[in-house]
N, C-alpha and C positions, 0 to 999 in steps of 0.2 A: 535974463529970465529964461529964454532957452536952455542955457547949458545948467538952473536951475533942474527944470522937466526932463534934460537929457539925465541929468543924477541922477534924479527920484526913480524914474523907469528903471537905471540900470540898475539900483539900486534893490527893485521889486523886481528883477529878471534874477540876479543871485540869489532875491531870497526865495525866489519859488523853484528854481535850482538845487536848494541847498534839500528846503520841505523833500522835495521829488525822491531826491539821493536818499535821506533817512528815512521816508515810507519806505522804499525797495529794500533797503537793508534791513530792518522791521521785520516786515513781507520775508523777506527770504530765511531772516533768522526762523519765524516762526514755522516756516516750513523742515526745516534742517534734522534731521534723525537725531533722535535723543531728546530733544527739548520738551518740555512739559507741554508747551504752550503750542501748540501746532495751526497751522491754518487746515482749517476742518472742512471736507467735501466729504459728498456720501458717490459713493465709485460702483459698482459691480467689481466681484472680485477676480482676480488673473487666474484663469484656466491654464493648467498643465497641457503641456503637448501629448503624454502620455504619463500614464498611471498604472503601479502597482499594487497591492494586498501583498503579502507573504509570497514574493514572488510569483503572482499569478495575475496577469493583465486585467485591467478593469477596462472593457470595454466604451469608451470614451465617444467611440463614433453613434454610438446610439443617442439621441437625443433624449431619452428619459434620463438615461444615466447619466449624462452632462448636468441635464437641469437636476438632477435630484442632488447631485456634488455641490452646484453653485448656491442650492440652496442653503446648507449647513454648512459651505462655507461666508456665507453671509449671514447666517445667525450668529456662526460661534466670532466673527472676526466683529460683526456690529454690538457684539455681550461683552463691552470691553473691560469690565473690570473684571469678569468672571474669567473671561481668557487668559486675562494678562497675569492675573494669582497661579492661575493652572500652570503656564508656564514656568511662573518664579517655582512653582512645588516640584516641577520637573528632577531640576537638578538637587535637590536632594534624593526624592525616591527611586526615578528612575534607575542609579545604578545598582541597586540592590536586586530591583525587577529585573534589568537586564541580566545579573548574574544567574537569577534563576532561571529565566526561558533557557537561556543557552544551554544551563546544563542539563535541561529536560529536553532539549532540541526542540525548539517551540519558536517561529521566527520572532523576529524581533519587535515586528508590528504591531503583535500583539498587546504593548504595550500600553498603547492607545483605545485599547480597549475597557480596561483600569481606571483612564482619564474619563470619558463617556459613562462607566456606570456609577463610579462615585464620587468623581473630583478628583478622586489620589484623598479622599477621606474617606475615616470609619465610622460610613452612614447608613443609618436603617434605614428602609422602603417601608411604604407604607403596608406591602407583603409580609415585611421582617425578612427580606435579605438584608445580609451584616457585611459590612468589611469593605474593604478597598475592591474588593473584585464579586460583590455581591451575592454571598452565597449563602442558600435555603439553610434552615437546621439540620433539615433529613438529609439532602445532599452531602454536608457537611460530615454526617457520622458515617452517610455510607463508602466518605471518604477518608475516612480517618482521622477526623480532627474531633476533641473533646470539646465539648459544648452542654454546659449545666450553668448552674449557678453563682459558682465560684471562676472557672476557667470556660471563657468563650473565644474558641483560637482563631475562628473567624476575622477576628480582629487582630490575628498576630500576623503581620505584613507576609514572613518568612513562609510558614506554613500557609498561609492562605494561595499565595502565588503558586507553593507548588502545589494545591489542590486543582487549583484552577489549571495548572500542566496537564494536568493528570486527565481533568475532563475533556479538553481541548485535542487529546493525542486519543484521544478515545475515540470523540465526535471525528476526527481525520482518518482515523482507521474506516471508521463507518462509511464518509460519504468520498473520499481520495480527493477533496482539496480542501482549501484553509479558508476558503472564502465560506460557505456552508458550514464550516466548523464553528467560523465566529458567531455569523446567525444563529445556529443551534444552541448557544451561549443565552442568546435574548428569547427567543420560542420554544427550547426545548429540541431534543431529540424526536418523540412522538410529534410536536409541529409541528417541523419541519419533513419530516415522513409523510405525514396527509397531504399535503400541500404537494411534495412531488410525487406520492401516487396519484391524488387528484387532475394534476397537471401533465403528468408525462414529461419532467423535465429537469434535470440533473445540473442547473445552471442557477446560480440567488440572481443573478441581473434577469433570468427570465421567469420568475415566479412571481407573482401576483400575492402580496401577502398584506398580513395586517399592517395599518401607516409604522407603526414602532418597530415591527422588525424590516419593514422595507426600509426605513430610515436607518437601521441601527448599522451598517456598515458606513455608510455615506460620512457618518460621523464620526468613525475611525478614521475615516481616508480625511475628513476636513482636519480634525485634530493633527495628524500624521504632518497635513502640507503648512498648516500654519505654525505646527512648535518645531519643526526643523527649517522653516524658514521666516523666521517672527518680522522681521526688517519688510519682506515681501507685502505682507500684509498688516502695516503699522505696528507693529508693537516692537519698541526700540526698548532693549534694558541692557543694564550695564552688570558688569562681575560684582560689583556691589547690593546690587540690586535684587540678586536673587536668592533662594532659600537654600545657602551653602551644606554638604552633607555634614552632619554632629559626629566627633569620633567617640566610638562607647566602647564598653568593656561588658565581657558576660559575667556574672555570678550564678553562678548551681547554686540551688535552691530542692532539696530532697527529704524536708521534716515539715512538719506545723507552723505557720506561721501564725499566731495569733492576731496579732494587728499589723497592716502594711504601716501604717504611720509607725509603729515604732520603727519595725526594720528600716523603712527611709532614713528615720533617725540614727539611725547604725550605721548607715551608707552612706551617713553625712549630704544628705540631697534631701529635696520636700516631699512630700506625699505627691503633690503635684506633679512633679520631673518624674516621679516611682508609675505615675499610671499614665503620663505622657507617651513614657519610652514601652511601655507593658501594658496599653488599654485590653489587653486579654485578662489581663486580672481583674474579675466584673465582682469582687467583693471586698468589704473591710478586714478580710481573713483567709485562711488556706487551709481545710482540716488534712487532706492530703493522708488518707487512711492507707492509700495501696504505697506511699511514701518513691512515692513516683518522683522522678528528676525533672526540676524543670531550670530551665536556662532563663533569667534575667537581664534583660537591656539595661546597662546602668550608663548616664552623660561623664563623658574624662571631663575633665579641669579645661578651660574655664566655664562650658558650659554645667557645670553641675552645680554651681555656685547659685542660691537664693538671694530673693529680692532685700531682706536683712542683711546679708553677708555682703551683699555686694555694697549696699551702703555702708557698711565697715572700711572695709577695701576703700572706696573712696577718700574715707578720714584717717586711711594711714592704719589701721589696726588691722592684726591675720587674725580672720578667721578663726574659731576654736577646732580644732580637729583636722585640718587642711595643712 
């Protein structure tokens, strides 16, 4: 009867052994970078030892300035589905953005600034700023970009970015740093003017301003430390994962177009794909009277391929025209 009870124990000592072993590998799996299923705490998020803008120190040892950082970075890293799209759009747009600060000498930061006003999408404000980089109508013409009924460039990535160079290297001449420049982006030049004559003080971490534009850097800088270090603060994605850049090709475009849908049809692509890769074309037509040259985004093979076609392809048949 003993060596009965001696079994049965040993027997309930292996098996809560065994339990024990596959909780912790469970547990650990769920903790492990990458995995969907994570074991979830809410954290305060990890402070930098030091911090830049555009090369220009953010004074870190101030305690508004720490807490105004930890703040948005604890919005945008707690917004997690919103963060974690933001970053997959990264790697597509960003390299285009990148190309163009550089060649306007515009650091690189900046970039993050694009991320904050629109997503990295061509969204209107309830203002009617347009575009990946949110810019007014009037601004817009007094910068050179055409903006009517037919063509709103605002929404053309290329030209929008360098508008927003252009203001930015202005706002820098104005005030000799890049921190103030970005500000000036969110309140304005005249804002930003009252505010340091009011004050006496040639410094954004020492000016006292409205909540949106005291926030509106912090939100750079959180953007900045979370999508160059996404692991640091949860968000684990793979080269599959993310929104890969499209290779396109340009077509000039210098007469009337009567209907985009047919020209799509000429380009073998959908109306769809035609106003995906060109949402500056804001009409069904182009009367294009001063017969003015305009450049076309068109998707190379296989991305230009339609939801019809590509069910073709599956059963074996090409495409007509491809």
């Amino acid at each position: 009867m003993q060596k009965i009870v001696s079994y049965i124990l040993l027997l309930l000592i292996i098996g809560l052994l065994i339990f024990g072993f596959d909780r912790l590998q469970h547990r650990q799996a769920m903790q492990s970078p990458g995995m969907n299923e994570q074991y979830y705490r809410i954290v305060s998020m990890p402070m930098p030892a030091s911090l830049n803008f555009a090369g220009e120190d953010v004074p870190l040892d101030l305690f508004y300035v720490r807490e105004a950082l930890d703040r948005e970075l604890m919005v945008n890293t707690y917004w997690h589905s919103s963060t974690l799209q933001l970053i997959k759009k990264t790697y597509r747009f960003f390299p285009v953005i990148d190309s163009i600060l550089a060649a306007h000498n515009i650091p690189n930061d900046f970039k993050y600034l694009a991320v904050i006003e629109s997503g990295l999408s061509n969204v209107v404000s309830p203002a009617g700023a347009t575009g990946f980089w949110q810019l007014m109508k009037g601004t817009a013409k007094d910068y050179g970009l055409e903006v009517d009924n037919e063509i709103d460039e605002r929404y053309h990535l290329e030209k929008s970015t360098e508008t927003a160079c252009a203001y930015l290297q202005k706002s820098y001449q104005t005030y000799g740093n890049w921190t103030l420049a970005a500000a000036s982006y969110n309140a304005g030049q005249n804002g930003i003017n009252r505010q340091i004559d009011r004050q006496k003080s040639g410094s954004y971490y020492d000016l006292l301003l409205n909540d949106e534009t005291a926030r509106y850097v912090f939100r750079i800088l959180a953007m900045k430390l979370i999508i160059e270090n996404p692991g640091r603060y949860g968000f684990y994605l793979t080269e599959s994962d993310v929104y890969q850049p499209i290779p396109v090709r340009k077509v000039a475009v210098n007469d009337r177009i009567k209907d985009w849908a047919d020209f799509a049809a000429e380009q073998h692509i959908s109306y769809k794909l035609l106003k995906y890769f060109n949402p500056w074309l804001r009409d069904n037509e182009l009367k294009n009277r001063k017969k003015k040259t305009y450049y076309l985004t068109l998707p190379l093979p296989p991305y230009d391929m339609t939801h019809e076609e590509l069910i073709l392809k599956n059963n074996g048949i090409k495409p007509e025209g491809k």
